[in-house]
C-alpha positions as CSV (number, residue, x, y, z in Angstrom):
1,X,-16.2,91.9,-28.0
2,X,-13.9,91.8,-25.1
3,X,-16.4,93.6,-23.0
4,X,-18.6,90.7,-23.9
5,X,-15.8,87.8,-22.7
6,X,-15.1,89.8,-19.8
7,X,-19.0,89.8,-19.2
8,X,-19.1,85.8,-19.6
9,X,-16.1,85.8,-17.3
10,X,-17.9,87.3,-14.5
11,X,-20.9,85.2,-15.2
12,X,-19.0,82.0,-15.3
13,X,-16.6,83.4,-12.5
14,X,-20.0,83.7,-10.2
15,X,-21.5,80.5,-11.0
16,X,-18.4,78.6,-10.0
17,X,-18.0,81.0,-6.8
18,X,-21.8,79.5,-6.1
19,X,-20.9,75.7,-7.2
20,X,-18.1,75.9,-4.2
21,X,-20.1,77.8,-1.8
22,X,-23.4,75.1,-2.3
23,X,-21.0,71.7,-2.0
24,X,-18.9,73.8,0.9
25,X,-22.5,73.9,2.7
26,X,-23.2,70.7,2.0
27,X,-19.9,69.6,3.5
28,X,-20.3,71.4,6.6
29,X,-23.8,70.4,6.7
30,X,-22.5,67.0,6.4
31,X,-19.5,67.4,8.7
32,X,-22.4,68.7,11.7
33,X,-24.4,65.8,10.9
34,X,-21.9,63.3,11.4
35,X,-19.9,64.6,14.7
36,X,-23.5,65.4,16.3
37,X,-26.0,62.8,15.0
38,X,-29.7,63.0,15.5
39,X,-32.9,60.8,14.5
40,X,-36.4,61.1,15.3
41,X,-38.2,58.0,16.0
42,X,-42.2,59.3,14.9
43,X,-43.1,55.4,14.4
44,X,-46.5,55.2,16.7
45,X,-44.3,51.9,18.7
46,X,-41.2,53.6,18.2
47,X,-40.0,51.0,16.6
48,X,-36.7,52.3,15.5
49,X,-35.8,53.2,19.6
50,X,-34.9,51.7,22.4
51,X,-36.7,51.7,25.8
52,X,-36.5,54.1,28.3
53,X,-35.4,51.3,30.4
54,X,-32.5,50.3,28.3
55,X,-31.3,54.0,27.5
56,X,-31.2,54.6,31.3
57,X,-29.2,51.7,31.5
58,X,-27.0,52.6,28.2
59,X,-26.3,55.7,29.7
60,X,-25.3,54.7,33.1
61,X,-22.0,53.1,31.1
62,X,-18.9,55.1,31.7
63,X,-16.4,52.7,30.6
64,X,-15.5,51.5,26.8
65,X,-17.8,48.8,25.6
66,X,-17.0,46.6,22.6
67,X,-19.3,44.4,20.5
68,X,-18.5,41.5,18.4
69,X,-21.3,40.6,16.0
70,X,-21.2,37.2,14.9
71,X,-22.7,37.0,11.3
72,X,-22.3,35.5,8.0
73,X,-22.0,37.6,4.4
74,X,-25.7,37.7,3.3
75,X,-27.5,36.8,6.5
76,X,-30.8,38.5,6.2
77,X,-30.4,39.4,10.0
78,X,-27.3,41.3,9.8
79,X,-28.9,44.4,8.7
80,X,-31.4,44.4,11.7
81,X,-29.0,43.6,13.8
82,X,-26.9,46.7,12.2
83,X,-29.9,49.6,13.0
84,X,-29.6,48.0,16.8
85,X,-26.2,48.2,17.1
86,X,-26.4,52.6,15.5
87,X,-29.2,52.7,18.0
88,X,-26.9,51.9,21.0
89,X,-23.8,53.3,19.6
90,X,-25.7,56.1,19.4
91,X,-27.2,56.5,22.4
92,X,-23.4,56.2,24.5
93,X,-20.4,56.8,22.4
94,X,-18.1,54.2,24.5
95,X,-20.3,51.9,22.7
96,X,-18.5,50.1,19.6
97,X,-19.6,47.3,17.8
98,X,-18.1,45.3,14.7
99,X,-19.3,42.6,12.7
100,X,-17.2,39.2,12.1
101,X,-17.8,36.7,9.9
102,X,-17.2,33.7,11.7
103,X,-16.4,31.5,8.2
104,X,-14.0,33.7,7.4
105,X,-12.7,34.8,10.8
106,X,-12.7,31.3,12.5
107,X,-9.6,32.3,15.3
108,X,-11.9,34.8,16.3
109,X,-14.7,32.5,17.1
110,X,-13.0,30.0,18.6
111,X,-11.4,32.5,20.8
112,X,-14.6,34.0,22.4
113,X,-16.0,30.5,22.1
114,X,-18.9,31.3,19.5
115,X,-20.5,28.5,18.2
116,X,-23.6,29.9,16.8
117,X,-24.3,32.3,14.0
118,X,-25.9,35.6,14.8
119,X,-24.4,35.9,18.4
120,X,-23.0,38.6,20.2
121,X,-19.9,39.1,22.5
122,X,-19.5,41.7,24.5
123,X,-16.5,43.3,26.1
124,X,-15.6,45.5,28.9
125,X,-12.1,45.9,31.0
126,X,-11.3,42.1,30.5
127,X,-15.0,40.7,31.3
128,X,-16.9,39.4,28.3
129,X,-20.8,38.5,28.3
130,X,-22.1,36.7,25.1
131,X,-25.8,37.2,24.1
132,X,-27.6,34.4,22.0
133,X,-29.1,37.2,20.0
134,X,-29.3,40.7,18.4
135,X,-32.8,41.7,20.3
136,X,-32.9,44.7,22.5
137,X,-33.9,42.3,25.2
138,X,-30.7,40.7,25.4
139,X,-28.1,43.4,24.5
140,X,-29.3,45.1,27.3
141,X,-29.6,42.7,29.8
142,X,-25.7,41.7,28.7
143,X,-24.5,45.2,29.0
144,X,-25.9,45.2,32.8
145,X,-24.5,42.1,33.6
146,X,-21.5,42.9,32.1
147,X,-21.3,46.1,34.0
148,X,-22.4,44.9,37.7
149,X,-20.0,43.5,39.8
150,X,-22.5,40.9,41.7
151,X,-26.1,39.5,40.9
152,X,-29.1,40.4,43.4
153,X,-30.4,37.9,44.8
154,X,-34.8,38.0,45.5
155,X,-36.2,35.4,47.9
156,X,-40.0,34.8,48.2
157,X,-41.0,32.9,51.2
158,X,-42.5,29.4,50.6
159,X,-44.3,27.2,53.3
160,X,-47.7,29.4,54.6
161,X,-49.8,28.8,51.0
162,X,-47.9,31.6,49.7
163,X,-48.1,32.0,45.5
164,X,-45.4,30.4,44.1
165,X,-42.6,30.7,41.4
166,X,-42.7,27.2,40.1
167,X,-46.3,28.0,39.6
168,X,-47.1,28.7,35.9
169,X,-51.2,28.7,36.2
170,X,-52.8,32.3,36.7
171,X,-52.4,32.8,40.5
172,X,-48.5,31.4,40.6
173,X,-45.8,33.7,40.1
174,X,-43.4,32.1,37.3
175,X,-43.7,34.9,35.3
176,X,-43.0,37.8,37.5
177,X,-39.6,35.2,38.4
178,X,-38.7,34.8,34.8
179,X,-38.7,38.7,34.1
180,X,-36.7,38.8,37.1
181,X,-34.4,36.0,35.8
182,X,-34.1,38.0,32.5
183,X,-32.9,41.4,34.6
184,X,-30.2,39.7,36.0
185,X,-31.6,39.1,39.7
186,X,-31.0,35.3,41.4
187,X,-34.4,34.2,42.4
188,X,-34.9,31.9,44.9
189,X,-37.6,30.2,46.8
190,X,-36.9,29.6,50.9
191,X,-38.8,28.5,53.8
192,X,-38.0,29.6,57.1
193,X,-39.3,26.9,59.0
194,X,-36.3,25.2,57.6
195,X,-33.7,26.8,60.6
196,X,-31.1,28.4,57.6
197,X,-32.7,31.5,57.7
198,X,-32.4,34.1,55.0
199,X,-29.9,33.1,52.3
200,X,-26.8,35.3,52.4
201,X,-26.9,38.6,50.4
202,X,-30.6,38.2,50.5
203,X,-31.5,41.4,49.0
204,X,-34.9,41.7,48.8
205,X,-37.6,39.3,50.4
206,X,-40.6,39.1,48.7
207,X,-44.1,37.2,51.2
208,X,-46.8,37.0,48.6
209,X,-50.3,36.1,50.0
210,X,-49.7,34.0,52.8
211,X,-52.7,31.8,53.6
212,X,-51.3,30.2,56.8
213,X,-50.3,32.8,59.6
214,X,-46.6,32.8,60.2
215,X,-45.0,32.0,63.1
216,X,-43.5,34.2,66.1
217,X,-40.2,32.7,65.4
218,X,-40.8,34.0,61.5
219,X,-42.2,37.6,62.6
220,X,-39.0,37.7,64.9
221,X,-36.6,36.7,62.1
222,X,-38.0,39.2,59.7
223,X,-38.2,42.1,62.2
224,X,-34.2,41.2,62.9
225,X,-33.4,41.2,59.0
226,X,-35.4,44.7,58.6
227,X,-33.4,45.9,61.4
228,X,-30.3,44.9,59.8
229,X,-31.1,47.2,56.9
230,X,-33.2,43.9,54.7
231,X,-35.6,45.2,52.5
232,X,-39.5,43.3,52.0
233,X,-42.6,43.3,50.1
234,X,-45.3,42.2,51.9
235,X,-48.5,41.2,49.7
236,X,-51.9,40.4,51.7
237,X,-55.2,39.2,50.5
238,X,-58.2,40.0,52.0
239,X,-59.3,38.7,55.5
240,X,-55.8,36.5,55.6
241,X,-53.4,38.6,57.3
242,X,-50.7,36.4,57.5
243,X,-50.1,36.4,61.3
244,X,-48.5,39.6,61.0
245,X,-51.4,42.0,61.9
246,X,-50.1,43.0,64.9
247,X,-46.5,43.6,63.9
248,X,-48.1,45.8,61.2
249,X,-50.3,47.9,63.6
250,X,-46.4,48.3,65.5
251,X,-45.5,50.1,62.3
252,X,-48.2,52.2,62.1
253,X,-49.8,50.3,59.0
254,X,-53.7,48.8,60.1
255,X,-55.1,46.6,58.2
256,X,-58.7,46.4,57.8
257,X,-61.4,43.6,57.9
258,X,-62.8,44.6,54.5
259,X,-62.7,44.4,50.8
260,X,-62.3,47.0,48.4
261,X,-65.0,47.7,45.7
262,X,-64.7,50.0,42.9
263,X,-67.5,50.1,40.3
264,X,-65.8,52.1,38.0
265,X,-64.0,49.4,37.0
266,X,-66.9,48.1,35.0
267,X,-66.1,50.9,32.9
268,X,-62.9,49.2,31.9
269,X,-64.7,45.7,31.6
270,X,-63.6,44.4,34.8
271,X,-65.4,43.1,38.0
272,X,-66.3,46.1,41.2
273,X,-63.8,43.4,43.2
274,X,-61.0,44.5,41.1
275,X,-60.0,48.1,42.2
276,X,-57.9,50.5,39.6
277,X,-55.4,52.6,41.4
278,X,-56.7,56.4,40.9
279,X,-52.7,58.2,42.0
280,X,-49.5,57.3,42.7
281,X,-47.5,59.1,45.6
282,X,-44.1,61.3,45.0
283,X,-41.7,58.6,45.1
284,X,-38.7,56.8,43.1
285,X,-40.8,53.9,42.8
286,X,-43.9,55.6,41.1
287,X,-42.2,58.9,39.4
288,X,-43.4,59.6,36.4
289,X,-45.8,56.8,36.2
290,X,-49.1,56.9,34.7
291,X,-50.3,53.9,33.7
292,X,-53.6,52.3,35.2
293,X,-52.9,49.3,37.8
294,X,-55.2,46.4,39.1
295,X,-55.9,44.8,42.1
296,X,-58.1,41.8,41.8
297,X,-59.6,41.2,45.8
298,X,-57.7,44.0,47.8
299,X,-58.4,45.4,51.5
300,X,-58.0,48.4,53.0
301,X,-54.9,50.0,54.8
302,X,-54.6,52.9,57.4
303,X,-51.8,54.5,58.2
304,X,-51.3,55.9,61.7
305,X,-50.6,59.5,61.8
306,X,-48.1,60.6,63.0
307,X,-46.2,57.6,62.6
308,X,-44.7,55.5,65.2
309,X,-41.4,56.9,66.4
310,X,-38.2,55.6,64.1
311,X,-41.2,55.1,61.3
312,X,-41.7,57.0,58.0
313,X,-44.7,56.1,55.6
314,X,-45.1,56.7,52.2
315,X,-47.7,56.1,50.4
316,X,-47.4,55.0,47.5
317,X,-50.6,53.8,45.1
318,X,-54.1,55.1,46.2
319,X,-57.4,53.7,44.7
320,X,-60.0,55.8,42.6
321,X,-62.5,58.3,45.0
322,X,-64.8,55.9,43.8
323,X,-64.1,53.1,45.6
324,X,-64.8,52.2,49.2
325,X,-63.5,49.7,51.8
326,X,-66.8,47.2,52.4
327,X,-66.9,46.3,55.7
328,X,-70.2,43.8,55.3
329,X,-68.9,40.5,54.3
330,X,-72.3,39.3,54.1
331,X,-73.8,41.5,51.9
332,X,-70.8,41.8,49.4
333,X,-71.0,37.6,48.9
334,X,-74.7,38.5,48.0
335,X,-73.9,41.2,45.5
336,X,-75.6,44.0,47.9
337,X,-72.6,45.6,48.8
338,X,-73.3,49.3,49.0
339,X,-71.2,52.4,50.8
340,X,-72.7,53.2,54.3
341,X,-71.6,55.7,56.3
342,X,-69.8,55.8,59.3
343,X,-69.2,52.0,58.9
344,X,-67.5,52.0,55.6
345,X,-64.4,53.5,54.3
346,X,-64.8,56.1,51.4
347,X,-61.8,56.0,49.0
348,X,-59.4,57.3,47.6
349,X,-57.2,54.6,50.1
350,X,-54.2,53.1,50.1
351,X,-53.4,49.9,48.1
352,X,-49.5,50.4,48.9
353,X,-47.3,52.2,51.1
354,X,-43.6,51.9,52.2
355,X,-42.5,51.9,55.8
356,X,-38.7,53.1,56.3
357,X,-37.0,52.6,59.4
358,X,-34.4,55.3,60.5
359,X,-33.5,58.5,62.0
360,X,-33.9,60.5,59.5
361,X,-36.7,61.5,57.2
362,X,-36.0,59.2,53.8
363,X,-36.5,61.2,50.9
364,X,-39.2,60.4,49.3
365,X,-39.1,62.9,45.9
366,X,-37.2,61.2,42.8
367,X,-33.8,61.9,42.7
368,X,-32.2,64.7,40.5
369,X,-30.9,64.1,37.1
370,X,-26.8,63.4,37.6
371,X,-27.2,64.0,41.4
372,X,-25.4,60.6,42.9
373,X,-28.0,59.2,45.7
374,X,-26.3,57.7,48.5
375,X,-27.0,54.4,49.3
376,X,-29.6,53.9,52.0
377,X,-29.1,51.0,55.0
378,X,-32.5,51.9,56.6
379,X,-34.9,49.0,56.4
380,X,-37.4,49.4,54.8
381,X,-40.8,47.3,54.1
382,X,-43.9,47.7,51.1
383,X,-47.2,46.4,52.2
384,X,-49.4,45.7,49.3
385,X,-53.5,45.2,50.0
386,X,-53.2,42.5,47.3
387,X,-51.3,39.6,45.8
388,X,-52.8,38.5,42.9
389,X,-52.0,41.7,40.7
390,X,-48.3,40.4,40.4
391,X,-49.7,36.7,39.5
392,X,-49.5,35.2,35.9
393,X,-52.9,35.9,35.1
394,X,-52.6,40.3,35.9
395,X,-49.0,40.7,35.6
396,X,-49.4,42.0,31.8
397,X,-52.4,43.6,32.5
398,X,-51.7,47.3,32.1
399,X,-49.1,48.3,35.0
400,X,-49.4,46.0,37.0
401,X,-46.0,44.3,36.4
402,X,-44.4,47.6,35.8
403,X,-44.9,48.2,39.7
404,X,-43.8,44.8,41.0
405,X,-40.5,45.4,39.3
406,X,-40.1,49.4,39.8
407,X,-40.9,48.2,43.7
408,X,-38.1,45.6,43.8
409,X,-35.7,47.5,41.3
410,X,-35.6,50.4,43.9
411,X,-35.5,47.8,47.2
412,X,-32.6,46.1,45.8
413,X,-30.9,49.5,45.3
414,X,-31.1,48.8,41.3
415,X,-33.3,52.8,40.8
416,X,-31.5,52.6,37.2
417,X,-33.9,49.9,36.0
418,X,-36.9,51.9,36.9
419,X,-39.4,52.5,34.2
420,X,-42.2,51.7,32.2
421,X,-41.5,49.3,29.4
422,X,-42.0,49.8,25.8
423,X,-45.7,49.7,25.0
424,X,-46.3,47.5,22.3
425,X,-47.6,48.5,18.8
426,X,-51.6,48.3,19.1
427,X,-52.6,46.1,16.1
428,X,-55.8,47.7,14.4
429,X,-57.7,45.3,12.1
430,X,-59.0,46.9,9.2
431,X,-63.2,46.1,9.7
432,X,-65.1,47.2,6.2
433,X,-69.4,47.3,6.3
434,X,-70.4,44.9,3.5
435,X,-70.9,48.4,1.1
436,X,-66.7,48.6,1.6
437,X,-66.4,45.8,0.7
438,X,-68.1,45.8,-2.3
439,X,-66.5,48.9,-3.3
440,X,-63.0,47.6,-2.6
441,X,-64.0,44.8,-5.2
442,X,-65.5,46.7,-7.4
443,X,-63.4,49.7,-8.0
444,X,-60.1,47.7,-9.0
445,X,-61.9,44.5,-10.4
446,X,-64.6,46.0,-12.9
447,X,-64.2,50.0,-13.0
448,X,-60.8,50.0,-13.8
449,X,-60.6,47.7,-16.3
450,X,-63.7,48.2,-18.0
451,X,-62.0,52.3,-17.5
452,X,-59.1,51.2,-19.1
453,X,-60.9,49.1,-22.1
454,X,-63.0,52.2,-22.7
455,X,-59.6,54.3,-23.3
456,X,-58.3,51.7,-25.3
457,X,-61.5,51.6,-27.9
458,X,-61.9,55.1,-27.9
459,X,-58.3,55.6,-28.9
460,X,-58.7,53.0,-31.7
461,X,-61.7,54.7,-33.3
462,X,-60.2,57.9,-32.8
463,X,-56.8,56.9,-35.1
464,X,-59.5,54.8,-37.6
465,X,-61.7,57.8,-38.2
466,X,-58.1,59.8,-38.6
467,X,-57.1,57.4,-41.2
């Protein structure tokens, strides 16, 4: 008998030794968990994750951040605005957030001046920044204000038929200068046939499609602001070069009396005047990127080689091999446009390229990760064969308005902002042949219940006959 309790000693004795060695598993499991913290977003949109823009940009924080989160007990939004906030948390550790209830807590909002429910405050070494909303977009956007010491400014030049950003039909550019607006850059519209020149802290000038040729005066003040270390994106249409031909041939950049065509764009349901970039050259502005870009009515540009001394070229976007430069206005207006030899230009061929001025070979290959860049004072220009794929009507269209911003993100010094934005969640209709949908009525209208009354009967007769 005691042989038997010492037995069921041991037993119990074991299976408490395993009860504490599972929960101290559990605990250190738990403990792992919470001091490194991990998710996987496999959502097709990634729904449950940031950008890449905004974690470069969360990242890139390297002071304490504090949110206050505006919300009432039981608002329906507080819970999504909750998963955001982890997310961000997350993603930078000086990131803190709390949630006040401004009923309850009305010192609090009166002191960051909240008036409306479901905003945001946020606060960093005595400078605050209130967002109107919990949405990626504007957490984001307030965490780069908050963090920058000044605002950017962009100018496009007005007063040569230039697209404009007052414009909201296809060809004007009010879209590409709300997204601008929305990343924190001061967008402004100038002509410089006014006599005030560039406004100061000018940091990137944007010409886009000018019909008009400029004047010498104009060429002379944008050579002077280059000089100075200014940055520009030229954009030129076909057969209207602006007045700046010859300035560009001084760079080394020629551009041609010609129009692009590129039939495999039919492929992709657009028009053989729309050219699809085929590569992208080794640079900051198109590293990593991938995505398709069009240029509705582009010409042809040839760079010198070697360059003109003091001159680097990069180029930075090249059509498909497909494509050709037609030379023959004539027969493309007629729909006869075909490649000939010797006269024509075979593609691949630059759609953009980025003249540097300096003494030194810019470096053109992406930066690496946590190696600081030095800030570059060389001027430098991008001449695009096209204007229109930054315009209303093309800016969404694949990446094209991915490129306009990378473009003027690194010109303005801002390389942190550079990347592709979040593709949205494809929405696939669910199509059924009239069979399918048949069936789909069928099946859960008439089988199933008539499946069901059968059980029912047969389960009846069954306990009747047993009876």
């Amino acid at each position: 008998m005691i042989a038997g309790k010492i037995n069921k000693w041991k037993e119990g004795s074991l299976l408490t030794l395993l009860g504490v060695v599972f929960i101290a598993i559990l605990v250190g499991i738990s403990l792992i968990v919470h001091r490194f913290p991990w998710r996987w977003d496999l959502t097709q949109g990634k729904k449950h994750s940031i950008s890449s823009q905004s974690q470069k940009i969360v990242k890139n924080i390297k002071q304490e951040v504090h949110i206050r989160a505006f919300f009432q007990e039981g608002n329906p939004g507080k819970k999504k605005a909750q998963a955001l906030l982890d997310i961000y948390a997350l993603a930078n550790p000086r990131i803190h957030y709390q949630f006040i209830d401004p009923d309850r807590q009305p010192a609090q909002a009166r002191q960051f001046g909240v008036r409306n429910y479901g905003a945001l405050v946020l606060e960093s070494n005595g400078k605050t920044q209130t967002v109107a909303a919990a949405d990626q977009e504007g957490i984001t956007n307030g965490l780069l204000r908050l963090m920058q010491s000044k605002v950017k400014k962009v100018v496009f030049l007005s007063g040569h038929g230039e697209k404009s950003i007052q414009d909201s039909d296809k060809t004007g550019y009010s879209l590409a200068r709300g997204i601008l607006e929305k990343e924190n850059y001061q967008v402004e519209e100038v002509n410089l046939l006014s006599g005030k020149g560039l406004p100061e802290g000018t940091g990137c000038l944007i010409i886009p499609g000018p019909k008009k040729p400029l004047f010498s005066e104009e060429i002379e003040d944008l050579k002077k602001f280059i000089a100075g270390g200014g940055r520009v994106i030229l954009m030129l249409e076909p057969y209207q070069d602006g007045g700046v031909k010859e300035w560009m041939a001084s760079l080394g950049v020629k551009l041609g009396q010609d129009i692009l065509i590129d039939k495999v764009s039919r492929i992709f349901g657009g028009d053989y005047l729309i050219p699809m970039a085929g590569s992208y050259g080794r640079h900051p502005i198109t590293d990593k990127f991938t995505v398709t870009t069009f240029y509705p009515t582009a010409r042809s540009l040839t760079l010198s080689s070697p360059p003109p001394p003091g001159f680097f070229h990069d180029i930075l976007v090249q059509s498909s091999p497909e494509s050709w430069a037609e030379t023959d206005k004539g027969k493309m207006e007629k729909g006869e446009a075909a490649f000939d030899k010797g006269k024509d230009l075979r593609g691949p061929l630059p759609l953009a390229v980025l003249v540097t001025l300096g003494s030194q070979q810019p470096a053109s290959e992406p930066k690496e990760p946590g190696k600081k860049e030095e800030k570059s004072s060389k001027g430098q220009i991008v001449v695009f064969s096209d204007s229109d794929f930054a315009g209303n009507g093309y800016f969404n269209l694949a990446g094209n308005g991915d490129l306009f911003l990378n473009t003027v993100n690194y010109l303005t010094e801002e390389e942190h902002l550079i990347s592709i934005r979040p593709a949205k969640t494809p929405v696939r209709p669910l199509s059924l042949t009239p069979a399918q949908a048949q069936m789909l009525f069928l099946v859960p209208m008439v089988l199933m219940p008539l499946v069901i009354i059968g059980a029912g009967i047969g389960v009846w007769r069954s306990r009747r006959k047993a009876r």
